[in-house]
C-alpha positions as CSV (number, residue, x, y, z in Angstrom):
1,X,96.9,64.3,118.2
2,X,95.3,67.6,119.2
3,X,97.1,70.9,119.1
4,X,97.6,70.9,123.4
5,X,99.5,67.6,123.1
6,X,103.3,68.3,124.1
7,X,105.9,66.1,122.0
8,X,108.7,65.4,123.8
9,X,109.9,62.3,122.8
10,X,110.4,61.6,119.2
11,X,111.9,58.0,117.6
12,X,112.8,58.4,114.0
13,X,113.4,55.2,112.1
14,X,115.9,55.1,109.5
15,X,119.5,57.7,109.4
16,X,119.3,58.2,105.6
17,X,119.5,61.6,104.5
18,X,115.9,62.5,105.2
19,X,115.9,60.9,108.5
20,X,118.6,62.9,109.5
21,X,117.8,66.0,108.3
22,X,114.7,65.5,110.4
23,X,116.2,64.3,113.8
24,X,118.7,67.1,113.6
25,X,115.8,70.1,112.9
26,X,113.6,68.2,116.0
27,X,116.6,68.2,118.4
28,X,117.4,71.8,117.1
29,X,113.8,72.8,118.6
30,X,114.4,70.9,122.0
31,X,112.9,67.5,121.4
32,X,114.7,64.8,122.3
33,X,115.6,62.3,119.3
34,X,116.7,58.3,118.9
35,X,117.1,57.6,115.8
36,X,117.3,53.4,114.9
37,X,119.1,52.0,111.8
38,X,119.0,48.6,110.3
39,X,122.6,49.2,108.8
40,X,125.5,49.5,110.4
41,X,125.9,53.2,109.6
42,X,124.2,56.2,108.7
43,X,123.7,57.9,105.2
44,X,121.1,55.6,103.4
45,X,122.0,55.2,99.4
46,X,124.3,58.0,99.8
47,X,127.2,55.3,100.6
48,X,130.6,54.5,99.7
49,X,132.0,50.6,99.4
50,X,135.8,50.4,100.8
51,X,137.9,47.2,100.7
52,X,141.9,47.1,101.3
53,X,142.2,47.6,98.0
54,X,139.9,50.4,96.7
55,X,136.6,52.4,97.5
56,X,134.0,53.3,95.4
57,X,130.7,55.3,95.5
58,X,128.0,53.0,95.1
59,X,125.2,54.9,95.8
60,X,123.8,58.2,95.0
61,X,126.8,59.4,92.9
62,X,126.4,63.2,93.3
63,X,123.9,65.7,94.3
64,X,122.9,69.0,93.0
65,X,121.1,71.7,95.0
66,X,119.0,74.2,93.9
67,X,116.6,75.1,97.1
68,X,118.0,78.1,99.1
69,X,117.8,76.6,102.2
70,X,119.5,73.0,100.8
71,X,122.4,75.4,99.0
72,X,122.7,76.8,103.0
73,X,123.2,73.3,103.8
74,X,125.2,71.7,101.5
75,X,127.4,75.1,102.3
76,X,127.8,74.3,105.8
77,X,128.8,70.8,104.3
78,X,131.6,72.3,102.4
79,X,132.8,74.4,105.0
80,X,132.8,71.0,107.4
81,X,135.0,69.4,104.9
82,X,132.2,67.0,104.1
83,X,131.7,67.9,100.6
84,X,132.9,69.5,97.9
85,X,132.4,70.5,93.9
86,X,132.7,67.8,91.0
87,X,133.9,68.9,87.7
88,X,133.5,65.7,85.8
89,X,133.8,65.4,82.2
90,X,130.8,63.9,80.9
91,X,129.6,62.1,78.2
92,X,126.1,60.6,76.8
93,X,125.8,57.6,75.2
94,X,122.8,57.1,72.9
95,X,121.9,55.1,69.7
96,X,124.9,53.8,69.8
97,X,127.0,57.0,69.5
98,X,129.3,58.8,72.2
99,X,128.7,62.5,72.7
100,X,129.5,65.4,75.0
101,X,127.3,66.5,78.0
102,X,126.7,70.4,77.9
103,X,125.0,69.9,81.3
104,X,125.2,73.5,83.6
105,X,123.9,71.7,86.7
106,X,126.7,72.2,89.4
107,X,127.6,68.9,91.0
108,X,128.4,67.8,94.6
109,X,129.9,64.8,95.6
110,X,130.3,64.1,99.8
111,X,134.1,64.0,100.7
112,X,136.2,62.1,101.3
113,X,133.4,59.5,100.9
114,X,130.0,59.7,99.4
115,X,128.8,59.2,103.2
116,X,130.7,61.6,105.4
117,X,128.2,64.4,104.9
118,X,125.6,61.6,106.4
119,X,128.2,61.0,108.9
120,X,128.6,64.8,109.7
121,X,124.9,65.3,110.7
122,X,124.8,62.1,112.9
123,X,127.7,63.2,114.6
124,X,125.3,65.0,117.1
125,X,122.3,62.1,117.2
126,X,121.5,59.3,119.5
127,X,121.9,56.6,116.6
128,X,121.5,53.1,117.6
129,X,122.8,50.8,114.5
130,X,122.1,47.7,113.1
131,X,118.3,48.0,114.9
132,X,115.6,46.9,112.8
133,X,112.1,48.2,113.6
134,X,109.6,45.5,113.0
135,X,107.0,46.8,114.5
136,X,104.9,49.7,116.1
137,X,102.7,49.0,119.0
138,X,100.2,51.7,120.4
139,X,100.5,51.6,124.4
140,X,99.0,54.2,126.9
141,X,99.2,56.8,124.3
142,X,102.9,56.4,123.7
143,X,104.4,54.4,120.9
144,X,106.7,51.0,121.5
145,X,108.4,50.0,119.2
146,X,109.7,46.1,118.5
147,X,112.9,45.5,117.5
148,X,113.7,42.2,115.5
149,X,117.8,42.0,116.9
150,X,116.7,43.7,120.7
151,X,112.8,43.3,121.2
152,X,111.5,45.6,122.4
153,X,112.6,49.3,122.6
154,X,112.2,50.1,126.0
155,X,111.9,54.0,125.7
156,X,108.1,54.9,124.9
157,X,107.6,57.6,122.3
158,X,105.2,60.7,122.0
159,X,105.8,60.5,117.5
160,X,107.3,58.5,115.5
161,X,109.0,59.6,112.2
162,X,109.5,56.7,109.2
163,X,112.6,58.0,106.8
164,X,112.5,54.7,105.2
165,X,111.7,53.4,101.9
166,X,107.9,53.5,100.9
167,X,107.9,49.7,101.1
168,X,109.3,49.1,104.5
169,X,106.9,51.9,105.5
170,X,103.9,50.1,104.2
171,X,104.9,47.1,106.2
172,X,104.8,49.4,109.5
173,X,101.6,51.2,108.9
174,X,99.4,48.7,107.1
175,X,97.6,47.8,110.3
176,X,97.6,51.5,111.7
177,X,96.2,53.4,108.9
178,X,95.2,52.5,105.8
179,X,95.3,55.3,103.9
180,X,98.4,56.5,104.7
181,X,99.2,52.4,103.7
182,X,97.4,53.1,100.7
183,X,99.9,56.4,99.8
184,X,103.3,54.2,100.6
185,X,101.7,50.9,98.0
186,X,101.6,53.6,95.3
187,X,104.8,54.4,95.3
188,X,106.8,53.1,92.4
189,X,110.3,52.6,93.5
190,X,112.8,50.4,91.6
191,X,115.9,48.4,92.5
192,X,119.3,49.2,90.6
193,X,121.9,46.5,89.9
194,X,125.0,48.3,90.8
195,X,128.5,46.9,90.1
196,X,132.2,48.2,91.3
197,X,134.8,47.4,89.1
198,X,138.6,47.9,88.6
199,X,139.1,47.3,84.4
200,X,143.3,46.6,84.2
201,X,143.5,47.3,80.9
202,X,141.5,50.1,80.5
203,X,143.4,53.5,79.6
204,X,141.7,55.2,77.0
205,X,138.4,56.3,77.9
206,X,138.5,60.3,77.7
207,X,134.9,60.8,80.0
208,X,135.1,61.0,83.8
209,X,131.8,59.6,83.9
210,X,128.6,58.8,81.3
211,X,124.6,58.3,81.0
212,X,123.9,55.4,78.7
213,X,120.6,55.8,77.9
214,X,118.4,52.6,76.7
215,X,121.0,50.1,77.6
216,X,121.0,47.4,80.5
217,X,123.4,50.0,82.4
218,X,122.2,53.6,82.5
219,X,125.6,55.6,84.3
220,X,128.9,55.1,84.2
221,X,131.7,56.5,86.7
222,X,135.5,56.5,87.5
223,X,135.3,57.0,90.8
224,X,138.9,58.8,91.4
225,X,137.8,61.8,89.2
226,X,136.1,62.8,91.9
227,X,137.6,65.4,94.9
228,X,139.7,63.5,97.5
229,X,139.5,60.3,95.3
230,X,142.4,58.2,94.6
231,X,142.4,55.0,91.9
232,X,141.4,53.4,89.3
233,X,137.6,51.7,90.5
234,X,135.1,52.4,88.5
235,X,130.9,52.2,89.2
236,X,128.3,51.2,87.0
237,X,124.5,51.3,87.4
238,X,122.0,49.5,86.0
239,X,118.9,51.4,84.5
240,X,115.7,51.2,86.8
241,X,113.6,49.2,84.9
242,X,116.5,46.5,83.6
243,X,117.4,46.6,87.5
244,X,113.7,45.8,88.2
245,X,112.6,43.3,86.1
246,X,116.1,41.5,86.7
247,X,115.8,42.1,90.8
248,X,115.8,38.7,91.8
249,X,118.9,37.5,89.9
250,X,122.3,36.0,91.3
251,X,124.9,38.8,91.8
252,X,127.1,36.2,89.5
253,X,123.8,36.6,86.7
254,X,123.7,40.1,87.0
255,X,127.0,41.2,87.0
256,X,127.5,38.5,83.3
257,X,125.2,40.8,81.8
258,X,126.0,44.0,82.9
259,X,129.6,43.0,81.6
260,X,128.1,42.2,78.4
261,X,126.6,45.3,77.6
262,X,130.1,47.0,79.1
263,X,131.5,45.2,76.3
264,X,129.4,46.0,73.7
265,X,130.3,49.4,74.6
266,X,134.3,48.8,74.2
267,X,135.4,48.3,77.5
268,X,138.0,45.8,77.9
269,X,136.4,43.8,80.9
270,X,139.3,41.4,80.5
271,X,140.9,40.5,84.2
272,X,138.2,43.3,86.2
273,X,138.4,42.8,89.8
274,X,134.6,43.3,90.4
275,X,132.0,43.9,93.6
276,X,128.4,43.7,92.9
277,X,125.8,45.2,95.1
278,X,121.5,45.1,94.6
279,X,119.9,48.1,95.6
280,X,116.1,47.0,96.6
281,X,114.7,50.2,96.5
282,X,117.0,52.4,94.8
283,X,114.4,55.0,93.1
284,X,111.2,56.3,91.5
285,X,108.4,57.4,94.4
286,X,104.9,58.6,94.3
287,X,103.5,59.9,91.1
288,X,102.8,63.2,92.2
289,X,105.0,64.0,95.2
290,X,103.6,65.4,98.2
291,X,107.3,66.1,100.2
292,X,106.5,64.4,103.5
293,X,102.7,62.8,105.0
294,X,102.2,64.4,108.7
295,X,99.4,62.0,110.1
296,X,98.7,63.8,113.5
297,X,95.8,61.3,114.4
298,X,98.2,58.6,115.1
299,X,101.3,60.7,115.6
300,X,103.6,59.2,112.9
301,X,105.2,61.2,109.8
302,X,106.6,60.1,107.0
303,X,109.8,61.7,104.8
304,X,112.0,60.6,102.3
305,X,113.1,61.0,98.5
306,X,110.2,58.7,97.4
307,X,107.8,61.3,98.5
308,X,109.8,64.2,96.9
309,X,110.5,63.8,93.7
310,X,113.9,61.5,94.5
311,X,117.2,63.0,94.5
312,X,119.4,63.7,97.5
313,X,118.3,67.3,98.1
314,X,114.5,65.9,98.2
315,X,115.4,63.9,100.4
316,X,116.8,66.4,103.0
317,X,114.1,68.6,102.4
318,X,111.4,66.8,103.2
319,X,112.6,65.6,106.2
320,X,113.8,69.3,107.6
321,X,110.1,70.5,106.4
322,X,108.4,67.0,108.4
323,X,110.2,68.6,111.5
324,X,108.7,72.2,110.8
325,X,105.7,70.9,110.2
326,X,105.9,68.7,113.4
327,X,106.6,71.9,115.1
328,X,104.1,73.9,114.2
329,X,101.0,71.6,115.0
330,X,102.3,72.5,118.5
331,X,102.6,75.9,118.6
């Protein structure tokens, strides 16, 4: 792509947090913006599980922000409604002894749900759900893309944006450029066992929420501590490399152990209504992170957490810098 080519037309292919924060920069600058999502809503890992029963956070459980222009944001979020402080108290859990968290950090939590600041910056998009990209076919300069529930999408596109895991990346680009391929193999990124459970007759746990550190689980939360929360459900995530090596286990194999080491750690798991959920690609990224790949020779960029050093707010900005960057090249 040369400096003189005009980009009007812009697919972005996934409606996590960095695939948002993208879309909504490019439309901000007059491009006009589909975004396509295999799920059948937006927000990526930042999600929340709701039965008739409960809800619980089951993602990303909280985000901190220390960027000024991501404070901006998560500001506007607040003043939406969208999100909101979390005060929790917290605990650590190491060598097999309990003690208190002096942590400063400030955290955020989305509100009423883990999702609705996701929700909030879709609310604007062209979103089409449950539409999985399978593949990226160069036509007449413009991009096509396949679709494995709709064929092909029949819009052609000028760029195209992947805000999805480094994996699922590869799979796209592994016949269009190999060193950008080469960048998504490297990325570590491990899966995290993630279980919601409601524990009957548990009363006397004086923590809102914990890090177990070098244990099958590595967090701890009872989700109604947090704003806008109501219940008793609580979740529980498995460390990254237990998660990992264990990724292709039964739900009913994971969740035996993970109640095990809950156990071990005096929770009465007697009776617990319980929800399990496998996060493929939950974390970890690039060694060194590089906060988004720009590859102007085949017009496709790349954004996401896994390229910026994980976390929710690396996440938003590297997509809002991809969609600078995208910019700029033009000008």
């Amino acid at each position: 792509m040369n400096s003189s080519k005009a980009i009007n037309q812009v697919a972005v292919i996934g409606a996590g947090i960095a695939g948002l924060a993208c879309a909504r920069e490019l439309q901000s600058h007059g491009l006009s913006v589909d975004v396509f999502e295999k799920s059948r809503g937006p927000s990526g890992r930042m999600s929340t599980r709701r039965t008739q029963e409960w809800s619980a956070d089951h993602g990303a459980q909280y985000f901190t922000a220390r960027d000024p222009r991501f404070i901006e944001e998560v500001q506007s979020w607040i003043q939406a409604g969208t999100a909101a402080v979390w005060k929790p108290k917290l605990k650590i859990y190491e060598a097999k002894t309990w003690r208190e968290s002096h942590s400063q950090d400030i955290r955020y939590v989305g509100t009423p749900f883990m999702n609705s600041p996701g929700k909030h910056l879709a609310e604007s998009l062209s979103i089409q759900y449950e539409r999985t990209i399978s593949e990226l076919v160069r036509r007449d300069g413009k991009w096509h893309l396949q679709c494995s529930e709709a064929n092909e999408i029949t819009t052609p596109y000028d760029f195209v944006v992947l805000a999805i895991p480094a994996p699922q990346a590869s799979a796209l680009l592994r016949d269009l450029d190999s060193g950008a391929a080469h960048i998504t193999d490297s990325a570590q990124m491990k899966a995290c066992w993630t279980m919601m459970a409601n524990f009957p007759h548990q009363f006397n746990v004086d923590f809102d929420a914990a890090f177990i550190n070098e244990e099958i689980i590595s967090w701890i939360c009872q989700n109604g501590s947090k704003p806008m929360r109501q219940g008793s459900t609580w979740t529980i995530h498995g460390s990254p490399d237990w998660s990992q090596d264990h990724v292709e286990l039964s739900k009913e194999d994971a969740q035996d152990q993970m109640l095990q080491c809950l156990t071990a750690l005096d929770f009465n798991c007697e009776d617990a209504e319980i929800s399990m959920h496998r996060w493929r690609y939950a974390s970890g990224g690039l060694e060194h992170g590089v906060e988004f790949l720009l590859l102007p020779n085949i017009d496709i960029g790349l954004c996401g957490d896994w390229l910026n050093g994980g976390r929710v707010e690396g996440a938003w900005l590297s997509g809002f810098n991809l969609a600078l960057a995208l910019k700029q090249i033009q000008n």
